[in-house]
Every structure is written in C-alpha cells, then in structure tokens.
C-alpha positions as CSV (number, residue, x, y, z in Angstrom):
1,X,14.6,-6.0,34.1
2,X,15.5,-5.7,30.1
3,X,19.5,-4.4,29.9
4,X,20.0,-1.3,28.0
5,X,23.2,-0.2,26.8
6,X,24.3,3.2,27.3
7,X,27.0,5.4,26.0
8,X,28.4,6.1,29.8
9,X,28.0,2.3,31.2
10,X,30.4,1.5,28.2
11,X,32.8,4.2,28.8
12,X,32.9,3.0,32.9
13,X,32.8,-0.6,31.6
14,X,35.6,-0.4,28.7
15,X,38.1,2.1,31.6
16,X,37.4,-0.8,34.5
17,X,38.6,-3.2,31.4
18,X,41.8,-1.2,30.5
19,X,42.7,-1.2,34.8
20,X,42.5,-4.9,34.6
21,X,39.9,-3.9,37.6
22,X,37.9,-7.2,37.9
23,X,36.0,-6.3,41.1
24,X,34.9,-3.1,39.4
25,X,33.9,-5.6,35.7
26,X,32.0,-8.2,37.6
27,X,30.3,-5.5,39.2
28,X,29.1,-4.2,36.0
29,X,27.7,-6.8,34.7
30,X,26.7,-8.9,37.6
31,X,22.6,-10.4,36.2
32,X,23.8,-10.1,32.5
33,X,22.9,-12.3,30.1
34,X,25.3,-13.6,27.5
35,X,23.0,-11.2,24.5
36,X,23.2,-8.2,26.9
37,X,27.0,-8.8,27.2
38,X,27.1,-10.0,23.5
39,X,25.7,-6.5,23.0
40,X,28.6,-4.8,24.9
41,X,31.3,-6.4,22.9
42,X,28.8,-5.4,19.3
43,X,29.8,-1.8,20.3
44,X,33.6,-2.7,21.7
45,X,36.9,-2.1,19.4
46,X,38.6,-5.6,18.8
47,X,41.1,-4.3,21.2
48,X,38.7,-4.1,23.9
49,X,36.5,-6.8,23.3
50,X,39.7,-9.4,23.2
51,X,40.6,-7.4,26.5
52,X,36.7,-8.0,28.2
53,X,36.7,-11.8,27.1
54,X,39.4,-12.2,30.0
55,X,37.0,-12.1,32.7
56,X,34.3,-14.6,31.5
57,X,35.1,-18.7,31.8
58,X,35.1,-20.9,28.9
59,X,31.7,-22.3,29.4
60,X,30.6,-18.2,29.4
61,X,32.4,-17.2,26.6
62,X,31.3,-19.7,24.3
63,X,27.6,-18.8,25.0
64,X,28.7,-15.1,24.7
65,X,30.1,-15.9,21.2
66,X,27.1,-17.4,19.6
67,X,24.9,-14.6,20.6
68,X,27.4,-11.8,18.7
69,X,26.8,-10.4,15.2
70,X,28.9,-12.1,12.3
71,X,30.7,-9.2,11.9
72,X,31.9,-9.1,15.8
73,X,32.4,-12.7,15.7
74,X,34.5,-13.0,12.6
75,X,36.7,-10.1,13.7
76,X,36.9,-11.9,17.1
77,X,37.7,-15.5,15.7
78,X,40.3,-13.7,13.2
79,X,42.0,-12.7,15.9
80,X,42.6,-16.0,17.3
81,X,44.5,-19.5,16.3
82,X,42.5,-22.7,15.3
83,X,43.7,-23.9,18.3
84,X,42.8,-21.0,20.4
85,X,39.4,-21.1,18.9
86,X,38.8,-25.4,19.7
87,X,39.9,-24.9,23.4
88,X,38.0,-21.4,24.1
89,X,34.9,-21.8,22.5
90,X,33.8,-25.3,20.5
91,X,35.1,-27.7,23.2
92,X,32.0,-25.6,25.1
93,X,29.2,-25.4,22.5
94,X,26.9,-27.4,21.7
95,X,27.0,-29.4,18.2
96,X,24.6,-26.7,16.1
97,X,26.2,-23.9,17.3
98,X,29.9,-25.0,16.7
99,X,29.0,-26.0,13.3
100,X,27.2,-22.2,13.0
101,X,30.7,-20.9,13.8
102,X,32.7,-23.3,11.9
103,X,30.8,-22.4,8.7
104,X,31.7,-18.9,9.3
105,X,35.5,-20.0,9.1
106,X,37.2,-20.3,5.5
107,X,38.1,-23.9,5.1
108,X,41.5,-24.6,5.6
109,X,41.0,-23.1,9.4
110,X,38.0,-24.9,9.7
111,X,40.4,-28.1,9.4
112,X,42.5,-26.9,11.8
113,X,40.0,-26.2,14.7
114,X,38.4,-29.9,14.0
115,X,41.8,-31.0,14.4
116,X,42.0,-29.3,17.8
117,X,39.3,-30.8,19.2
118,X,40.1,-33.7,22.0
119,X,36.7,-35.3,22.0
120,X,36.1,-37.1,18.8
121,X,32.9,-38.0,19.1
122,X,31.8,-34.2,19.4
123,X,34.3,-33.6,16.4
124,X,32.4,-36.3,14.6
125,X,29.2,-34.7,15.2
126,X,30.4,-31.3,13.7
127,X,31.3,-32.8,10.7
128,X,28.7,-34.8,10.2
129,X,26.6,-31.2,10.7
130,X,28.8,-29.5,8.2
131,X,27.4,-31.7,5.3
132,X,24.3,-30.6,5.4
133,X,23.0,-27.5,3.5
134,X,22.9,-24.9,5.9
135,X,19.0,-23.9,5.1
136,X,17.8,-27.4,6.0
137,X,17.2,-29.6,8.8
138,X,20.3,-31.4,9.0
139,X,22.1,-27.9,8.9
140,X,19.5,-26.3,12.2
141,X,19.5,-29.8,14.3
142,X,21.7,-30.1,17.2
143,X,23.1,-33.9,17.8
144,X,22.6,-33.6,21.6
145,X,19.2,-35.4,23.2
146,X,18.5,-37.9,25.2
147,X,17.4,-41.5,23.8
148,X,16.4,-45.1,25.2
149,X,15.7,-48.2,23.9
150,X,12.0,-49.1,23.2
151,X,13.0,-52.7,25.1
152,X,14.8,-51.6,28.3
153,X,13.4,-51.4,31.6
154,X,13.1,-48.0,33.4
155,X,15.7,-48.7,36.0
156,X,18.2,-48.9,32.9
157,X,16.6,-45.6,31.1
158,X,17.3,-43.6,34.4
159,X,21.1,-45.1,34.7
160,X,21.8,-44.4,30.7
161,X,19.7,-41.1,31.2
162,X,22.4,-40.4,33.9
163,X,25.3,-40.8,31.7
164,X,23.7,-38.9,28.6
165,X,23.0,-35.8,31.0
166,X,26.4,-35.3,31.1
167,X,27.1,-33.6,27.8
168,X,22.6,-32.2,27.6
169,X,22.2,-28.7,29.6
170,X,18.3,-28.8,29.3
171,X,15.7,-32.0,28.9
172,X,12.8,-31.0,26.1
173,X,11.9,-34.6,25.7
174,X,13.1,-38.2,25.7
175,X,13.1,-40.1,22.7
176,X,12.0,-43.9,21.6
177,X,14.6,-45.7,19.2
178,X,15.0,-49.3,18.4
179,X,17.9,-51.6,18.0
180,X,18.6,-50.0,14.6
181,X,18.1,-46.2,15.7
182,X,15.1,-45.6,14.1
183,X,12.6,-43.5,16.3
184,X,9.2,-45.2,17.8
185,X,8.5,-42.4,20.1
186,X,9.0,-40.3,22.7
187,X,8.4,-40.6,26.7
188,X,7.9,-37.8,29.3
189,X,10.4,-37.3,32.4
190,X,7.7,-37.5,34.3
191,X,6.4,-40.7,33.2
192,X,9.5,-42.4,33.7
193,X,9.8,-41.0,36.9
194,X,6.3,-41.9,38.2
195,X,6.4,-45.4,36.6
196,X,7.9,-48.5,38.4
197,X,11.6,-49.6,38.1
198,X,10.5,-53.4,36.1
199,X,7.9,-51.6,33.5
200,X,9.1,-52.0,29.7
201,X,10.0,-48.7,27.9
202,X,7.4,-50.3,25.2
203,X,4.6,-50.0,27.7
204,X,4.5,-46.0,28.4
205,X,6.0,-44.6,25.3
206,X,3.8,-42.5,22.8
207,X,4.5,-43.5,19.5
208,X,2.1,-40.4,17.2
209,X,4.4,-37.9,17.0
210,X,5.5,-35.2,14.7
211,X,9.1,-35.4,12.9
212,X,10.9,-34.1,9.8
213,X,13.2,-35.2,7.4
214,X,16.9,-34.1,7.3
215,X,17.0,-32.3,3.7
216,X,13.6,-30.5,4.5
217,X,13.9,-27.1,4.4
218,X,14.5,-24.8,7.3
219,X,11.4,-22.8,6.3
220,X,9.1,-26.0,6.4
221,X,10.1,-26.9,9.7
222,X,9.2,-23.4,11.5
223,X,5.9,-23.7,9.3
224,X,5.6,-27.3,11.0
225,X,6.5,-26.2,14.4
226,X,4.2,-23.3,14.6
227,X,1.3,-25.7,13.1
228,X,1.6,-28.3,15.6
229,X,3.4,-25.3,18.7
230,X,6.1,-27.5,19.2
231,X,9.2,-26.5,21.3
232,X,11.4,-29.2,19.8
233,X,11.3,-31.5,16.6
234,X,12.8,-35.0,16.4
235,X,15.1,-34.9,12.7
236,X,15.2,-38.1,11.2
237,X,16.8,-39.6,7.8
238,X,14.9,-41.7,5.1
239,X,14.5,-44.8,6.8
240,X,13.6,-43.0,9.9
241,X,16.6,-43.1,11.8
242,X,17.3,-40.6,14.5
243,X,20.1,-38.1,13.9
244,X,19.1,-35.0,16.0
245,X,16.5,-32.7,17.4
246,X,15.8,-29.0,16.5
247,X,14.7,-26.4,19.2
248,X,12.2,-23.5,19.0
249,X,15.2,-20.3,19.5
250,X,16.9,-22.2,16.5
251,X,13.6,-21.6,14.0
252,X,12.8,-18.3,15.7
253,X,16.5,-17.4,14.2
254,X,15.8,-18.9,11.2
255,X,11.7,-17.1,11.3
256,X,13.8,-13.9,11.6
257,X,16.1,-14.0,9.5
258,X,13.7,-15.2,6.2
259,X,11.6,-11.7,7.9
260,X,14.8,-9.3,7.3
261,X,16.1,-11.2,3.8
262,X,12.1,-10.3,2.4
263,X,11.6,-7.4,4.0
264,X,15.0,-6.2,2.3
265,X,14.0,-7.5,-0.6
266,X,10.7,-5.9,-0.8
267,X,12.7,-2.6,-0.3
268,X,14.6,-3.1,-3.2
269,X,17.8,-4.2,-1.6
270,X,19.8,-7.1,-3.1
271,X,21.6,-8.1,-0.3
272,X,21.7,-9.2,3.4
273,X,23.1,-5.9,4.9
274,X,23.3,-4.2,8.2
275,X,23.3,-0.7,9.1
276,X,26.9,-1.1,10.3
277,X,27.9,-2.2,6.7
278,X,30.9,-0.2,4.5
279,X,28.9,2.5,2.4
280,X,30.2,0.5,-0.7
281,X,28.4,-2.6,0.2
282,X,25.2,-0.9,1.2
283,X,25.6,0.9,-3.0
284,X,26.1,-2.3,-4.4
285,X,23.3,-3.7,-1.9
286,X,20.6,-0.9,-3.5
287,X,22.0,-0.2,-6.8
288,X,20.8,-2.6,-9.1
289,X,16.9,-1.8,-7.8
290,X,17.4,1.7,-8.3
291,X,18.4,0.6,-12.0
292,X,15.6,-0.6,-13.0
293,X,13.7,2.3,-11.1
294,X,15.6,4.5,-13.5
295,X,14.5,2.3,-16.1
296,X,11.0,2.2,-15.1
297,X,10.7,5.9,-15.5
298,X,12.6,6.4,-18.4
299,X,9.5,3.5,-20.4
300,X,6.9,6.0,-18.1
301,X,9.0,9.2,-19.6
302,X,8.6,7.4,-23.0
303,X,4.4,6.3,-22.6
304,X,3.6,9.8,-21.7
305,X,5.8,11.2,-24.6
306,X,4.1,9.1,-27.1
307,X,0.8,10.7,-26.1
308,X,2.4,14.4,-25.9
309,X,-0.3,15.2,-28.8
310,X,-2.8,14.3,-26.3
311,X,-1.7,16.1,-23.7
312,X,-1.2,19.5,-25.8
313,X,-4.7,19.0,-26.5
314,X,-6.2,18.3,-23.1
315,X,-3.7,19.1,-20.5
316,X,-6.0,18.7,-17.8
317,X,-5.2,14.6,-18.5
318,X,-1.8,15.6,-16.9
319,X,-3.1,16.2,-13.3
320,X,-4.4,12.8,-13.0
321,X,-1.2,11.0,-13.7
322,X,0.5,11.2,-10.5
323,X,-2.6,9.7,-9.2
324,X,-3.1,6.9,-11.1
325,X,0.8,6.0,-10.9
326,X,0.4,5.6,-7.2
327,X,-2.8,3.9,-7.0
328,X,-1.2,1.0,-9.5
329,X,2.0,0.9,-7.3
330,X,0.0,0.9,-3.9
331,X,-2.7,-1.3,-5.5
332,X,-0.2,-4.2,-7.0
333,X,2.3,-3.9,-3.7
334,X,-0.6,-5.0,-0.9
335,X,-2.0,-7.5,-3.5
336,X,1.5,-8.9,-4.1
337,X,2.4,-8.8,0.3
338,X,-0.9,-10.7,1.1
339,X,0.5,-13.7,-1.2
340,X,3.9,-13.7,-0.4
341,X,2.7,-13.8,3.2
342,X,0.6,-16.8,2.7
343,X,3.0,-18.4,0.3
344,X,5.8,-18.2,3.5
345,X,2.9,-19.3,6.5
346,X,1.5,-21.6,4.0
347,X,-2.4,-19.9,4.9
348,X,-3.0,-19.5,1.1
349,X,-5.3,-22.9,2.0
350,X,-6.8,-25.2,-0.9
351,X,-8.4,-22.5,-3.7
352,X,-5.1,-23.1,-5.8
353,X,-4.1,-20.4,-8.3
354,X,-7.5,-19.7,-9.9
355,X,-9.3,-19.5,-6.7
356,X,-6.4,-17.0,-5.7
357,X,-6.9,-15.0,-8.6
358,X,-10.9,-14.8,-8.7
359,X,-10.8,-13.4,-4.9
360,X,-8.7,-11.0,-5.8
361,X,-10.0,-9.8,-8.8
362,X,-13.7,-9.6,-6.4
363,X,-11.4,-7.6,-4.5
364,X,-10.0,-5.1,-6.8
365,X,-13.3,-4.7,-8.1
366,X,-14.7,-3.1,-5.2
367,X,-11.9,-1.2,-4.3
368,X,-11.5,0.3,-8.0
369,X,-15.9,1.1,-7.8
370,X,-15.3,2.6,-4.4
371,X,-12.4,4.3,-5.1
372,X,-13.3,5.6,-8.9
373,X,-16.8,6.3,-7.8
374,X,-15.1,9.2,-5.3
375,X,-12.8,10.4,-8.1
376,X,-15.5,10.6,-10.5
377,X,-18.2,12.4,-7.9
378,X,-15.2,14.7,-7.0
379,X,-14.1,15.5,-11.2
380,X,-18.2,16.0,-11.5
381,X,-18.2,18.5,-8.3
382,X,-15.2,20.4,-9.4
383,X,-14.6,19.8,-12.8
384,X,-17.1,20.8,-16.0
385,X,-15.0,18.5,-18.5
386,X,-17.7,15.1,-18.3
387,X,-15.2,13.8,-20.9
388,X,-12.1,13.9,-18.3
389,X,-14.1,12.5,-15.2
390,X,-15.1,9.3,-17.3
391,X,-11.6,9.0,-18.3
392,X,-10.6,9.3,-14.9
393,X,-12.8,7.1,-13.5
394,X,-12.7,4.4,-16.0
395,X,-8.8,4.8,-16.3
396,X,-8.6,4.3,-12.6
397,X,-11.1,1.3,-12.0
398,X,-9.0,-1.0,-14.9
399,X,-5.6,0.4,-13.3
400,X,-6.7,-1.1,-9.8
401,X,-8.2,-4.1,-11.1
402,X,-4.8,-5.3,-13.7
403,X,-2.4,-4.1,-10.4
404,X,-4.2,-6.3,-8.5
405,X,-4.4,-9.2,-10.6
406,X,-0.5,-8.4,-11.7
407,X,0.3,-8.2,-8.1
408,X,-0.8,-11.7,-7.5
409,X,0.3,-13.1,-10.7
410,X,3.6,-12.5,-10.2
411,X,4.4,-14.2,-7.0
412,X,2.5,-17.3,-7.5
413,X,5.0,-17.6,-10.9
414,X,8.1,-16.8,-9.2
415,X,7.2,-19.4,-6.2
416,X,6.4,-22.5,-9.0
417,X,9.8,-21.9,-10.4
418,X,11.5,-21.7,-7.1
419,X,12.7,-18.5,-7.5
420,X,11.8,-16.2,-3.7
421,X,8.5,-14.6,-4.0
422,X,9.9,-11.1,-1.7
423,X,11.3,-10.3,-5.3
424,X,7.9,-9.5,-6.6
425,X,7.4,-6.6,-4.3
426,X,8.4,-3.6,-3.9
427,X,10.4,-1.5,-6.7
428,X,9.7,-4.8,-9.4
429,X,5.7,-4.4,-8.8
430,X,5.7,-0.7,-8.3
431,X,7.5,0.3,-11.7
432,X,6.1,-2.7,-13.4
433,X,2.2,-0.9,-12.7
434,X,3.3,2.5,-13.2
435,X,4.0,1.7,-16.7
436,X,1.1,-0.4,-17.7
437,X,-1.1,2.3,-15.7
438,X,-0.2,5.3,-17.4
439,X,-0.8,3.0,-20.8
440,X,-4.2,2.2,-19.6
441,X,-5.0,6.0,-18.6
442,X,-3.6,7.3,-22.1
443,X,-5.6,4.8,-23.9
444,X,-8.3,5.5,-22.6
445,X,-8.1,9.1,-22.8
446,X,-7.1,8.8,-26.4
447,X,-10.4,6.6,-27.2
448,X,-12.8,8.9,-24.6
449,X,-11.9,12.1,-26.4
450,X,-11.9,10.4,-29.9
C-alpha cells in the first residue's frame, strides 16, 4: 500500500521524536520505505529531522539520505562534520550515490570527507567518479558489478563471485573482461549455475552486447536504454575497458529531471526551481521571460499603431486580432513541442530537416484551410463586409502556415548549435508569432481594402 503523509501522522510522529519514545517511532514507520521516510524528514525542521535520524542504522540512513531533496539534504549535511558525514552515510553508499552527495559539498569539505574514509579503494572509486562531468556516463555509472575472467573456470567465477558479493547488494548481470579489463561479454547467473564446475568462462559467455562510452551523454544513454529496454548498461572507456555499469532508477532520474528542466523552460522559467524556493529566486527564475513578454507586446503595441489609419477606417479589423494572435501562438507552440519531443526520443527518424519542414508545412496547410474555411463561412454568415471575411480568412491561413514553419525552424537551429531546444517554446515562440501575425493580418488588410 502507497504511504501518504498526513498533517496528523507528522504531528504524532515529530512528539514520539521529541519523547525520545522509540517503541512509539518504530511503530510509526514500521513497512516504510526509505522515499516514504525521505518524505517525512522533506516536511521536518532541521531540528527534528537531525533528532528522527537517531533511530535508523547507518546502512538506513544512508539510503534515507539519497532519496531527500537537495535542499533537505544540504541543510542536513551542513549540519554535520566531514567526518560525521564519511562515517554516517558514504562508508554506506554505493560509489554513484556518494559521489551524487559529494558534488553537492563545496570543495574544501569535499576533501575532508574523502579523507575520512577508511576504505581506500571505495575512496578511490569516488574520485575517480568526481572527474567526470556530471551529465555523462562516467558521472551516472556506479563502480560496483560483478566481473570474471573470459579464461577461468566456473568453479573460480563462483569463489571470486563470492568475494565480489560482499561490497554488490543486487546482481543485474555478470560481466566478461580479459587480462587487460576490456569487456568481451556478459554471462547469466543462471548459466553459471547450471553449467559444470571444469567449463571455460569462454565457452558460455555472450559476447553481442550493448555498451556506452564514458563521456557520452546522460541523455543518450536513457535514449539507448529505452531502445534496446535494458535494466543496466556496461560503461566502458575508448579502448573498451570496463569501468562501471549504469542502472535503470539512475536514467529514470536523469529521464525526469531533463522532463521538469524543459517543461520549466517551455513555461518561461529560467531556472531549476521548486515550489519550496525563496520568492526572490522564483522572481529571478520568471523574470527575464516575462521581459521579453513585455517586449513582445510593446513591438505588437507598435505593429498595430503603425496601422492606426487602418483601423480608424475599418474598425471591424480590430475584432479579429485577438484571434489571430492566439492561433499564431497556439499554432507555432504544438509545432515547436512535437520537435523538441522527437529531437529528446530521437523519433524525428531519417527525413532530415527538409523532410521535417515539408510535413509540416502539409500540416499547417490543412489546418489553416480547415480552420480559415470556418472563419470565413462564419464572417459570410454574420458579417456583410466580403472585404473583411477575405482578409480574415486569408490573414489567418498564412498566420497558421509561417507559425508552423517558424515553430519548427526554430528548434532544429537551436539543436545544431547545441544550444537546448525547450528554449524555443513557450513565451520565445508565442511572442515571436504574435508579432509576425498581426504584421501578416495588417498587411493584408491594408492591400484587401486597397
């Protein structure tokens, strides 16, 4: 049964906490996972989450940890000493997520906590995971998997398999190196299990498998694991040498997090923020969108000025702008979403930019005859002016037709010179069409009443 928080299990929960009742806490939160807990702590003062970390052990606190929010989890680990912080909680993680919390940490206590650390080999494997970018492989790939040689016997890869179990909570697969480290394969559990003690490692292993490179990026290797519906992915360096393995809840993170940063930035907001955040950093967050919103309208203020002689002579133009605003906004938004979504799943296929652009141009053609054939049947119903219903409807077919080319444009630019395609959604496409569409209805108006 899914945990759900309520205002009075906290209150109970945070007053057993405060009577150092134990009975009572373990009670409470008896079948809890460590993100239901993590959840509890989300909503505790630093007072009482320090105070309910008491009651968990080492190994449970450390999972705890990784499942908080960064803001919980830096005012948590600010509250503690380097040394307090290697004993509690890395000497328990695993080598990804100790490097996830160690990046969090300013670099001079970052130092100190390596220092802390007893085992030296794990403290070599943080390191070694700190060098990488963070938005790569090397920076998602945990150090810990199991690994045989491609020339032992299976009676030796059950004894080493033994030892390496030691510091490995859960087996997703076993994998083929050589002398040099450099990955051949993998081989099942079962397999080795079911085969007999004398057969060669080289004899059972399956050597087509799917890897990635250390410096690919994090996005390309949820891309690659959803492609092939892989659980786990071997990471490997140039010359193919084994270094670590990334797991499926480590690209669903990373899946989720690329899903807030472009939804945010479709919504005009400029930064990674939470609903939690100060209200200054959720101004500066919105601000600069809402600039050039105010911008936007001020240009649209300025087209719709320059035709004020118009409009003084046929002010029945000035029902229709509203209208074709929004349809350019709307228009350019879905055209821009339905490339940015491809661009991210990499489903845009083989047509290439020009085979992009022609669909969607045979797109916004029928949308803008559908939709200016219904404007133009309803200005004929209710409207004797033949010259505004052309207008109209000719105003209104171009407008859907340039917002969705411009809507397409855009993104496939912005993705060839690396910059995030999310940016051209949103506020930048939406102002960007109102403008041109109220110069293409004013233009036209200008040269069907001329």
């Amino acid at each position: 049964m899914q945990f759900e928080l309520t205002k009075d299990f906290l209150d109970i929960l945070n007053f057993a906490v405060e009577e150092n009742n134990e009975a009572k806490v373990l009670e409470l939160i008896d079948g809890l996972q460590p993100a239901d807990i993590a959840e509890i702590i989300d909503e505790q003062s630093l007072e009482e989450a320090i105070a309910f970390y008491q009651f968990f052990s080492q190994e449970q606190a450390a999972d705890i940890l990784i499942e908080l929010d960064e803001d919980s989890r830096e005012r948590i680990l600010n509250s503690l000493s380097s040394e307090e912080i290697a004993k509690q909680f890395i000497d328990n993680m695993d080598s990804d997520d100790a490097a996830d919390v160690l990046a969090e940490l300013t670099d001079e206590k970052k130092n100190e906590v390596i220092s802390h650390l007893e085992d030296f080999e794990q403290a070599s494997d943080i390191v070694d995971l700190l060098s990488y970018e963070e938005d790569t492989a090397g920076g998602l790939m945990a150090k810990e998997l199991f690994k045989v040689d491609i020339n032992w016997d299976i009676k030796t890869c059950i004894n080493e398999l033994r030892k390496q179990s030691q510091d490995i909570e859960q087996v997703y697969t076993v994998y083929v190196v050589d002398d040099k480290n450099i990955l051949q394969g993998i081989v099942s559990l079962k397999r080795l299990l079911l085969t007999p003690d004398n057969k060669k490692i080289k004899d059972i292993y399956k050597d087509n498998i799917i890897s990635v490179k250390v410096d690919v990026k994090d996005e390309e290797v949820g891309n690659i694991m959803d492609k092939y519906d892989l659980v786990v992915v071997p990471v490997v360096d140039e010359i193919g040498r084994l270094l670590g393995r990334i797991t499926i809840d480590d690209v669903v993170e990373v899946i989720k997090e690329e899903a807030e940063k472009d939804y945010q930035m479709a919504s005009g907001i400029s930064e990674n923020v939470e609903s939690s955040d100060s209200i200054w950093l959720l101004t500066r967050a919105r601000i600069p969108w809402l600039f050039i919103g105010l911008f936007g309208g001020i240009i649209s203020a300025r087209v719709i000025g320059n035709y004020e002689s118009v409009l003084g002579i046929h002010p029945e133009m000035a029902f229709f702008i509203p209208l074709i605003a929004a349809m350019a906004g709307n228009v350019g938004v879905q055209s821009s979403a339905i490339v940015v979504q491809g661009l991210a799943n990499n489903s845009l296929g083989m047509d290439g930019v020009l085979g992009r652009l022609f669909k969607e141009l045979m797109v916004a053609l029928l949308n803008g005859v559908i939709l200016s054939s219904l404007i133009f049947g309803y200005n004929f119903l209710f409207s004797d002016n033949m010259s505004l219903s052309l207008t109209v409807s000719i105003s209104l077919l171009s407008v859907i037709v340039f917002a969705g080319l411009f809507g397409t444009v855009i993104p496939l630019a912005l993705n060839k010179y690396k910059i995030d395609p999310a940016l051209a959604t949103g506020p930048f496409i939406t102002t960007t069409n109102d403008i041109f569409g109220l110069f293409l209805y004013f233009t036209i108006g200008h040269l069907m009443y001329t």
